[in-house]
C-alpha atoms as a printed R data frame, in Angstrom:
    type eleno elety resid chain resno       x       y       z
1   ATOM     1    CA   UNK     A     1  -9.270   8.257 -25.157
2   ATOM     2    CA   UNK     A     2 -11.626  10.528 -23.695
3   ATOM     3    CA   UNK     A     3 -14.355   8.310 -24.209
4   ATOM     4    CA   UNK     A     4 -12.730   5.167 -22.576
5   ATOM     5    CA   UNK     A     5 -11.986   7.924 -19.290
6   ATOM     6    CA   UNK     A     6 -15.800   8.015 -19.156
7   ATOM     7    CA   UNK     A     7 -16.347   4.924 -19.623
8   ATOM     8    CA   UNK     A     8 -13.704   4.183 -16.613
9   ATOM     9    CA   UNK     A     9 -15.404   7.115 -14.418
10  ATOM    10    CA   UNK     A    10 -18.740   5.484 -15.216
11  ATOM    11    CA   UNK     A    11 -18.468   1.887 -14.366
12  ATOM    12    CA   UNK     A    12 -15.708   2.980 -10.994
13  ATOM    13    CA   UNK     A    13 -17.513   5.257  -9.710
14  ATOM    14    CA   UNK     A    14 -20.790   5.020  -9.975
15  ATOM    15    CA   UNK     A    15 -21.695   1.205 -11.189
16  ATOM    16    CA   UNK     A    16 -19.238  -0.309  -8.866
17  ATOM    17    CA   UNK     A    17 -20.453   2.081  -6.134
18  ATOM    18    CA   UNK     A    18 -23.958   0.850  -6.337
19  ATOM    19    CA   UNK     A    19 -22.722  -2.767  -6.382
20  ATOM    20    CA   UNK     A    20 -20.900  -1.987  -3.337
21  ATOM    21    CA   UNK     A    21 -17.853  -2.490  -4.663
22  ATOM    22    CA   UNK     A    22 -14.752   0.232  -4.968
23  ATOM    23    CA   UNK     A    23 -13.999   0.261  -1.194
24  ATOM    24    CA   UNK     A    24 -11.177   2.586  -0.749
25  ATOM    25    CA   UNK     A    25  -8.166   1.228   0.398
26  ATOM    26    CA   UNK     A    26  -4.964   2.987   1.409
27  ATOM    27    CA   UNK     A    27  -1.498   0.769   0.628
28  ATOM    28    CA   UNK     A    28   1.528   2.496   2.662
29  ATOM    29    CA   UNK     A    29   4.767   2.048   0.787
30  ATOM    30    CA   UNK     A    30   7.059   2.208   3.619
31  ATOM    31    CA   UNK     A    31  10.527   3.331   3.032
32  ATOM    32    CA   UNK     A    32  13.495   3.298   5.204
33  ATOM    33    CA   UNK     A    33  16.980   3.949   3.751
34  ATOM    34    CA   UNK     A    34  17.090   1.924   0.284
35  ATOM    35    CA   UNK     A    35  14.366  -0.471   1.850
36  ATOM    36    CA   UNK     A    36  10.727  -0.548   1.752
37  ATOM    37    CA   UNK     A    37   8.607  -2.533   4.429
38  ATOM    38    CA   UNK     A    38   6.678  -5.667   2.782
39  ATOM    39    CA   UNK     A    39   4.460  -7.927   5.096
40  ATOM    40    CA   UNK     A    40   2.852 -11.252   4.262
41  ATOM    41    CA   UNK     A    41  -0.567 -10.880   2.875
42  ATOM    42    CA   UNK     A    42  -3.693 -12.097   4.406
43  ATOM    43    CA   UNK     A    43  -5.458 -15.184   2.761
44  ATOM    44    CA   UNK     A    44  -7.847 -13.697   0.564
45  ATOM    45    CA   UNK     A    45  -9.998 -15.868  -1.609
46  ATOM    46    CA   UNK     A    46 -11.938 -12.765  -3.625
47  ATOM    47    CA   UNK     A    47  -8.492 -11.402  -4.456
48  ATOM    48    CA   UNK     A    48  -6.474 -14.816  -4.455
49  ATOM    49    CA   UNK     A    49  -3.707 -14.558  -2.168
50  ATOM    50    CA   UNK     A    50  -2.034 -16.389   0.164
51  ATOM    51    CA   UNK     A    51   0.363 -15.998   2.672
52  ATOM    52    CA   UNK     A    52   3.442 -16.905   1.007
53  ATOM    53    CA   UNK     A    53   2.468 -13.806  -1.338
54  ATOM    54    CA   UNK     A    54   3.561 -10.069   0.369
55  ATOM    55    CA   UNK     A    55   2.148  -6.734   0.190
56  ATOM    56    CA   UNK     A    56   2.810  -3.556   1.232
57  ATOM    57    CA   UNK     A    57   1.030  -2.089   4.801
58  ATOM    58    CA   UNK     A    58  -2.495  -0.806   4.541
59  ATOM    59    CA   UNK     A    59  -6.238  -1.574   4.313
60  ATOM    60    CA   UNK     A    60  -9.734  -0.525   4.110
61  ATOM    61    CA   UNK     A    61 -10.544   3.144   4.522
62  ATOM    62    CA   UNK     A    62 -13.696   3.274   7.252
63  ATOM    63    CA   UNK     A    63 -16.561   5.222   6.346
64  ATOM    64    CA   UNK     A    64 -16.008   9.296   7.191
65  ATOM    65    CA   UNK     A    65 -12.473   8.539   7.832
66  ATOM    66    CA   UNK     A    66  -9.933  10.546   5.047
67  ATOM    67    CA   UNK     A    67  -7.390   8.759   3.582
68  ATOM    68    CA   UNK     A    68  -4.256  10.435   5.534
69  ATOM    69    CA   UNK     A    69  -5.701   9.269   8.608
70  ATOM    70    CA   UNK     A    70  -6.430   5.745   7.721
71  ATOM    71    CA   UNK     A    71  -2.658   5.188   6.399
72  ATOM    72    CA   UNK     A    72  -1.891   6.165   9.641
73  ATOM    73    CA   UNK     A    73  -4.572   4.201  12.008
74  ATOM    74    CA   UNK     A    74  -4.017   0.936   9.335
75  ATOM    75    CA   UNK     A    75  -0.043   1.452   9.633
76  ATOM    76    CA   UNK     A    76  -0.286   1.847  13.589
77  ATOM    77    CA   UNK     A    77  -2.472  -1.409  13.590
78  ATOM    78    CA   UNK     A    78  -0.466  -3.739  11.321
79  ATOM    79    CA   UNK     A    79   3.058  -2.785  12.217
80  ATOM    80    CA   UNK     A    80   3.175  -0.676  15.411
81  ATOM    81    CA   UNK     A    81   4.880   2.168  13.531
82  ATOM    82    CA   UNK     A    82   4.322   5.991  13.704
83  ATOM    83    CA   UNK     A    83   4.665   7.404  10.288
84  ATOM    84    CA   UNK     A    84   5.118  10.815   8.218
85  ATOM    85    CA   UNK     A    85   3.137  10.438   4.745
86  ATOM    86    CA   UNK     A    86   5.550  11.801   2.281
87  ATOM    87    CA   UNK     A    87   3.352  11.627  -0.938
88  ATOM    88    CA   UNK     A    88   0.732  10.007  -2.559
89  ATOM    89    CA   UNK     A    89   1.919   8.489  -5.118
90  ATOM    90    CA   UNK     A    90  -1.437   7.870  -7.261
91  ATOM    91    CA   UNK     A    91  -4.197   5.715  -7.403
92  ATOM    92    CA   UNK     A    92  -4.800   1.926  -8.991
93  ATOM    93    CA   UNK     A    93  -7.917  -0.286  -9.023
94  ATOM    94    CA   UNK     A    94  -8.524  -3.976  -8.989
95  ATOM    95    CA   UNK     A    95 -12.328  -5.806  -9.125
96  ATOM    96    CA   UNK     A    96 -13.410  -4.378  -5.665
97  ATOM    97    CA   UNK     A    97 -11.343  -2.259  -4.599
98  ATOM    98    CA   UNK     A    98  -9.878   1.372  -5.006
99  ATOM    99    CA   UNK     A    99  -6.156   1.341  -3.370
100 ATOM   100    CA   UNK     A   100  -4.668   4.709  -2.775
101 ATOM   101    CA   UNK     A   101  -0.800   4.408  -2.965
102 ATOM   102    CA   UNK     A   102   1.416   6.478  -0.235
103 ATOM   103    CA   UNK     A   103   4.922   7.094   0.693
104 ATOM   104    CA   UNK     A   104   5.486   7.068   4.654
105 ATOM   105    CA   UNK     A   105   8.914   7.148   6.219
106 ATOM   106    CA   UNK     A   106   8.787   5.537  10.219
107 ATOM   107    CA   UNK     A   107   9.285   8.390  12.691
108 ATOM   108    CA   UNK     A   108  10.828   5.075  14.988
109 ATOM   109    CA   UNK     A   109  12.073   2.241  13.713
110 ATOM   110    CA   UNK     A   110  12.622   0.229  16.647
111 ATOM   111    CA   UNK     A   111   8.601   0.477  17.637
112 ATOM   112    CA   UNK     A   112   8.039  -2.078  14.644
113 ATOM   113    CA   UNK     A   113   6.064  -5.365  15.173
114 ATOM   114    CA   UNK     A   114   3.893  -8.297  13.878
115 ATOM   115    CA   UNK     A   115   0.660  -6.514  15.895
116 ATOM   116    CA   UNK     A   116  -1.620  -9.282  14.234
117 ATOM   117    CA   UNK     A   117   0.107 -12.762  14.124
118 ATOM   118    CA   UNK     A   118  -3.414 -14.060  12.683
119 ATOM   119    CA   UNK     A   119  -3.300 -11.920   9.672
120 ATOM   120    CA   UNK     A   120   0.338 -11.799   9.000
121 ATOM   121    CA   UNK     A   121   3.397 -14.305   9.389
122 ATOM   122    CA   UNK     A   122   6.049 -12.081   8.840
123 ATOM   123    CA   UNK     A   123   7.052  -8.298   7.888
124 ATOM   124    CA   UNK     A   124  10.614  -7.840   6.197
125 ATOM   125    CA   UNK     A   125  13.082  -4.527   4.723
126 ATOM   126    CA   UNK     A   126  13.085  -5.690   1.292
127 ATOM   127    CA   UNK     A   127  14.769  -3.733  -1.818
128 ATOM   128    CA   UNK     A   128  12.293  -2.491  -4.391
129 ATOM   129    CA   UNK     A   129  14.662  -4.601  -7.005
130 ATOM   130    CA   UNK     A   130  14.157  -7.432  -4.801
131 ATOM   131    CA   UNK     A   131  13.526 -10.810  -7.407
132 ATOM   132    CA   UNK     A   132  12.690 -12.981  -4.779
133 ATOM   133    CA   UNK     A   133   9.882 -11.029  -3.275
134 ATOM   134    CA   UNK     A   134   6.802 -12.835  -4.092
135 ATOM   135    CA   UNK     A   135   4.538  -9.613  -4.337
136 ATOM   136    CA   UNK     A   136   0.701  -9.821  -4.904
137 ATOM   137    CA   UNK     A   137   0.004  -9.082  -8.548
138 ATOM   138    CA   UNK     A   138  -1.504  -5.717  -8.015
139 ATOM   139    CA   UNK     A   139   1.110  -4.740  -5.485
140 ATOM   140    CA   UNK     A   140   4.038  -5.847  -8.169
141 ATOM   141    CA   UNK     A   141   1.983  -3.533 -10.331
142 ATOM   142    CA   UNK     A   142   1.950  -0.697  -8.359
143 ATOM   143    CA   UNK     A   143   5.348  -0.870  -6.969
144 ATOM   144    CA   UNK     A   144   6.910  -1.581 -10.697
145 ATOM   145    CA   UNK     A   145   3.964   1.829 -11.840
146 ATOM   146    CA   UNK     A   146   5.562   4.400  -8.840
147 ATOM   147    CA   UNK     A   147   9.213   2.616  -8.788
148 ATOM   148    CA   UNK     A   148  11.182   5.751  -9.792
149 ATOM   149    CA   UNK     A   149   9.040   8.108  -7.963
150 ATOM   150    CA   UNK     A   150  10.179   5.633  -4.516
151 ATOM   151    CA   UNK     A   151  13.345   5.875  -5.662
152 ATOM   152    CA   UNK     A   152  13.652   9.451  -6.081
153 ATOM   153    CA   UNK     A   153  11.940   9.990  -2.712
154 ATOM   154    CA   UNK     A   154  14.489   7.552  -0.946
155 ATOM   155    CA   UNK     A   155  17.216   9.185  -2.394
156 ATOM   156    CA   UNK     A   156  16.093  12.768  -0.803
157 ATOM   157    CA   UNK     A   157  15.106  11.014   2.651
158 ATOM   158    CA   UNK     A   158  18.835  10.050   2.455
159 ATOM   159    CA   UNK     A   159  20.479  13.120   1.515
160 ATOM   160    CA   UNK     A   160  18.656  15.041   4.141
161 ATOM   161    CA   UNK     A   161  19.690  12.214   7.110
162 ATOM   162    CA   UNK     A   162  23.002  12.269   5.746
């Protein structure tokens, strides 16, 4: 086990690095009441998606910029919204990239918006239980990874606007 971690560390951070790969990425799980925020994703032909596949808000972290503030400059960009970062929720890798996974609650609902109509086609309050949200793979992932931790935090964001 420890080896493998190494092994991980190795070939992440430092092979991938020198590649030019492991950009970091931040992915905003958005929740509001029992919902969470899920936009169409971008085509992509490096990470094969389309856009009748969705994802959750987010994107590349720019160089000197911490993660906190690109959730909130991506989030601003792709939906309009203000948000309050809640948690992070952990961290999950695919062939290129390093996606950091937050929980953000909208400080105003009604400011949300398709802000890039080239990108994305639609942005929807979907149920985390949802079957007939056609998630990403690594998004599915994710989501199915931090599902009770989301649920948990939904449940307090309720109780305290209750």
């Amino acid at each position: 086990m420890i080896f493998q971690s190494c092994k991980d560390f190795i070939y992440w951070e430092v092979i991938n690095r020198l590649k030019g790969n492991n950009q970091d990425v931040v992915c905003a799980v958005i929740v509001n009441g029992d919902k969470i925020l899920a936009q169409t994703a971008q085509r992509n032909a490096v990470i094969h998606t389309d856009d009748t596949q969705f994802v959750v808000p987010g994107g590349k972290v720019e160089p000197s910029e911490t993660l906190n503030a690109a959730v909130h400059r991506e989030i601003k960009e792709e939906t309009n919204l203000n948000i309050d970062v809640i948690k992070k929720l952990g961290t999950t890798r695919n062939n290129k990239y390093k996606l950091h996974w937050f929980v953000c609650a909208p400080t105003d609902i009604s400011l949300l918006q398709i802000v890039e109509p080239q990108k994305q086609k639609e942005l929807k309050w979907v149920s985390l239980d949802d079957k007939s949200v056609n998630w990403t793979p690594k998004n599915f992932e994710a989501l199915n990874k931090y599902k009770a931790q989301i649920a948990e935090i939904q449940r307090q964001l309720q109780q305290e606007n209750s």
